[in-house]
N, C-alpha and C positions, 0 to 999 in steps of 0.2 A: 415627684418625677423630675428626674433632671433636664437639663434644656435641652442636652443632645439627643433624648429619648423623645419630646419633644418635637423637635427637628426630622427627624428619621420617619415618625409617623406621620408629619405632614406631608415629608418627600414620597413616602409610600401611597396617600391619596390623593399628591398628586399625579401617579406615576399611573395610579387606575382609573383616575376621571379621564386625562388626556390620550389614554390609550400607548401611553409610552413602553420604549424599550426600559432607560434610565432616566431618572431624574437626579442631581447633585444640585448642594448649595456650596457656592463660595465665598468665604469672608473675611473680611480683612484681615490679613496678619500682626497681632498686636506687637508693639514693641519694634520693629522692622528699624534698619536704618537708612536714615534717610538719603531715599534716590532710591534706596534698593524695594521698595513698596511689592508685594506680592500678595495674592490670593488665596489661600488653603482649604484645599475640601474639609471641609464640616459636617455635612452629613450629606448622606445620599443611599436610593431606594435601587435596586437590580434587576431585571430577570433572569440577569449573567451575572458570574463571579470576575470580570476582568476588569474590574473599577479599583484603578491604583489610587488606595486609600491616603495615604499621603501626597496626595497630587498638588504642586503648588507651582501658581502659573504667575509670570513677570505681570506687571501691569502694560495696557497696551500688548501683549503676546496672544496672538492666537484668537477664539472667537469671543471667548471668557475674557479675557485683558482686553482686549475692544470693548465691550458692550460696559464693563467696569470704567474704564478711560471717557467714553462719549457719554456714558448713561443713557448711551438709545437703544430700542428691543431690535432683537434680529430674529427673523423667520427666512430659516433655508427649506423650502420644500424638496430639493434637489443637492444634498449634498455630495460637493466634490474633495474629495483627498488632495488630490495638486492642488488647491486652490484655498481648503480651509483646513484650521488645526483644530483638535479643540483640549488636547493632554492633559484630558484625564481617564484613559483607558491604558493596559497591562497590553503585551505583547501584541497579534495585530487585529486584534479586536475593531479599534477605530474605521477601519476598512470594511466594516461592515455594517456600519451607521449612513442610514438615506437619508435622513431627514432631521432639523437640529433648530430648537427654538430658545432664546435668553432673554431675560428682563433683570435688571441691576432694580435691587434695592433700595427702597429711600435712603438718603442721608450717603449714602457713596457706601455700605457697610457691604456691601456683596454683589453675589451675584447667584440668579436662579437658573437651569438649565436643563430642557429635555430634549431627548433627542427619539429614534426612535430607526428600526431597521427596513423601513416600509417609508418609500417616495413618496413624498405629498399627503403624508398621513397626519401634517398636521395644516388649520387655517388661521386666516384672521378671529374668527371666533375663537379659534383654543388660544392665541395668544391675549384676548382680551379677559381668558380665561387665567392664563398663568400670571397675567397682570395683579388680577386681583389676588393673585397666592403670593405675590411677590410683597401685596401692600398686606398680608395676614404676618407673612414670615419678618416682617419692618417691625410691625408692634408686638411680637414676640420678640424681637430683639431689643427691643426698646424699653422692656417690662425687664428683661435680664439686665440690662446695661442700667435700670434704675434701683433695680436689689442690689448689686454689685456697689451701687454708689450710697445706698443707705446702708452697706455691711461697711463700707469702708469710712462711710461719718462714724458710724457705731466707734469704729477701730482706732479713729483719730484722734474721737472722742477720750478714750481709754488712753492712749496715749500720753495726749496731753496733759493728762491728771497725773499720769506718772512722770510726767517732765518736771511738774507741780512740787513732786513727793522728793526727786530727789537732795534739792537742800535741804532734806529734811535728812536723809540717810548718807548725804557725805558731805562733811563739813569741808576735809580737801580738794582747793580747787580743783587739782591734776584729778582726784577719783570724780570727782563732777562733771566734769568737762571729757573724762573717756567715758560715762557709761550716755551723756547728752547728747554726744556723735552718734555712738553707735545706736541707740534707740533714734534715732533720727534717722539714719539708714534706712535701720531695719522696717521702718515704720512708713516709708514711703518708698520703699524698695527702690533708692537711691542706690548707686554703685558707690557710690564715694561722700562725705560728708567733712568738709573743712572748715576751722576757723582761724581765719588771719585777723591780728590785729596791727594798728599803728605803732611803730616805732618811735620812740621820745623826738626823733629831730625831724619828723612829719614828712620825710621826704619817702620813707619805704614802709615797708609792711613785713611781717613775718607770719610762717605759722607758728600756731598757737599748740593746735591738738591736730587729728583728724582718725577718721573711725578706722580705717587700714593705711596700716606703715608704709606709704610711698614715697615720703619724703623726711621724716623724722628719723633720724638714727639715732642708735645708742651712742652717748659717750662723744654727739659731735652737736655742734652748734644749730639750730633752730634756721632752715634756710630763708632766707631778705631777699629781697625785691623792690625792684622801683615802684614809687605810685603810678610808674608812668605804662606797667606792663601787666597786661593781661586784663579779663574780665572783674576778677576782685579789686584791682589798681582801679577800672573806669568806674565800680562801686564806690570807692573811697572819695572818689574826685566829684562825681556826684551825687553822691546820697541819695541816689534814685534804687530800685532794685532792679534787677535782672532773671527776667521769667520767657526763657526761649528752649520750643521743644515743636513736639507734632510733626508732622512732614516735613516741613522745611528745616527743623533740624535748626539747633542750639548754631551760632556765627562764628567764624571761623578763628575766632581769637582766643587765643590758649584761654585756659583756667587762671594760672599763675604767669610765671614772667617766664622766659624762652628757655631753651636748654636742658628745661627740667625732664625725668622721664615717666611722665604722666600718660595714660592712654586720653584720646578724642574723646571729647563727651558730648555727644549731639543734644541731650536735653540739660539744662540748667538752671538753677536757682539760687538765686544768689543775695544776699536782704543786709541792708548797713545795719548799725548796730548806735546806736547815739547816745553817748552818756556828756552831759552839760555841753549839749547844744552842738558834741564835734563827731563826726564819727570815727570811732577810736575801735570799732572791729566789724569784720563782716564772715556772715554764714554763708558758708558756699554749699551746695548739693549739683553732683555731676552725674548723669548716667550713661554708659556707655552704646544706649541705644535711644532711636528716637520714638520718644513714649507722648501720649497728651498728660498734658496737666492741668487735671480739673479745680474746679474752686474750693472741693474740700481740701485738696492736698495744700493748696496756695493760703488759705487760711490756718492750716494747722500750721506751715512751717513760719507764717507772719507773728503769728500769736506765739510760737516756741522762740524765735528769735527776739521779740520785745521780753519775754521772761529772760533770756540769756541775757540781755541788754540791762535787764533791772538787778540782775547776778551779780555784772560787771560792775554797773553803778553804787552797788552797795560794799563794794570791794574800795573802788574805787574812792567813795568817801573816807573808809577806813583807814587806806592809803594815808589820806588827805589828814586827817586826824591825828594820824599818828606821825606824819610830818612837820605839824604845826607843833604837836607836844613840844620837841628839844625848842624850836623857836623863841618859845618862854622861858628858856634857858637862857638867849643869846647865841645855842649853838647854829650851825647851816644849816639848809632844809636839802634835801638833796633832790635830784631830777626829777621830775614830774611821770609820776606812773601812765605805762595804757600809751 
């Protein structure tokens, strides 16, 4: 049975215990960006057909965005129109709701809500009632929200092993490094997936690859950057990583360096890349909404970026080696790769 069928018959028993008109649940909007936070009906039970099924309410808006906002229950025995909202009824149906009771969810994930067409038909009992349907509706979200995250270790899992397989299926860097982006994307449903590395005179960075053509062109040079600009530039400078997303939304400093025509990308991850001791490229992941980031995602893309790092490295020594060859000639060695 799915979650939403689930859901709908818990809104249906609670719609017949409390003697309700309607019951709705609302829950958080995944993905939202941030500041823009909103609520979307998920399921809900009728004795009317005027429940605008798509209903998605601001945070803070109306009786739902209140009780979302404070996480405190409200009991209206006496609902008035001039005075409360609660939008999620069709044409003017709301005007005929007397009575209106909400409890928010553990964990800030929603919100419960019934109402009913009869004054003072509900009390302090039914809400200590709806309380407890609100702590049943928590741990059924919470049972989904923990499938979800062992489907998606499964996923990462899988992934990883194919990150594993690709030196194994393209010796070419350039074929290596397009299909490592884009399985990197696709695999953390990232919007965007770049890698810069260090320029020979340490002072900028360039890109390298990236999973969609927003900066790479045909037929033109690789575009450079100061170390001194953007989020990937404060990677290089400190070898620290960059893991900003959730509500508050990824910081307000571009990806790369100014002028570029990049969209906003409220969540980001971004992880240096160290080969002998210096770091000499960094993985960037941008998404154009603000999403959370769990510890499976943060450890797959740590664990995929030390593999790219040991890619480099092994390139890197090649470099090295086949530098020093003419040496033993007496010939020049020329600039230092990476």
């Amino acid at each position: 049975m799915g979650h939403f069928s689930c859901f709908d018959r818990i809104m249906g028993i609670l719609c017949s215990v409390l003697d309700a008109y309607s019951a709705v649940l609302f829950l958080r909007e995944e993905g939202g960006k941030a500041g823009e936070e909103a609520l979307c009906l998920a399921s809900s039970f009728s004795l009317g057909n005027k429940l605008h099924r798509r209903a998605r309410i601001q945070e803070g808006k109306g009786l739902v965005g209140w009780i979302s906002r404070t996480r405190d229950p409200i009991l209206v025995p006496n609902f008035d129109q001039r005075q409360n909202y609660l939008g999620y009824y069709e044409d003017n149906e709301e005007q005929t709701i007397k009575a209106f009771m909400g409890c928010a969810l553990a964990g800030g994930g929603g919100v419960v809500c019934v109402d009913s067409k009869r004054q003072y038909s509900f009390s302090e009992k039914d809400q200590k009632i709806l309380h407890l349907f609100s702590g049943l509706l928590s741990q059924v979200q919470a049972g989904i929200r923990g499938r979800r995250e062992r489907e998606a270790a499964v996923a990462y899992y899988e992934a990883l092993r194919a990150v594993y397989t690709l030196r194994r299926q393209y010796s070419r860097w350039a074929d290596f490094l397009r299909h490592f982006l884009d399985l990197m994307a696709v695999t953390t449903g990232f919007t965007y997936c770049v890698l810069c590395t260090r320029d020979p005179d340490g002072r900028s960075y360039s890109v390298e690859g990236e999973s969609l053509p927003l900066l790479l062109k045909k037929d033109s040079p690789a575009p450079s950057f100061p170390m001194t600009h953007g989020v990937v530039g404060w990677v290089f400078r400190k070898a620290y990583p960059v893991v900003s997303g959730g509500p508050e939304g990824a910081p307000e400093t571009p990806l790369l360096g100014m002028g570029q025509e990049l969209p906003h990308f409220f969540t980001v991850m971004a992880y240096p890349l160290r080969i002998q001791r210096k770091t000499r490229g960094v993985l960037c992941l941008g998404h154009d909404a603000s999403v959370d980031i769990d510890a499976a995602a943060k450890d797959f893309v740590l664990m995929a970026s030390e593999h790219l790092a040991l890619f480099l490295e092994n390139l890197y020594v090649k470099c090295r080696l086949r530098d020093l060859y003419p040496l033993g000639r007496g010939e020049a060695a020329p600039a230092e790769p990476l």
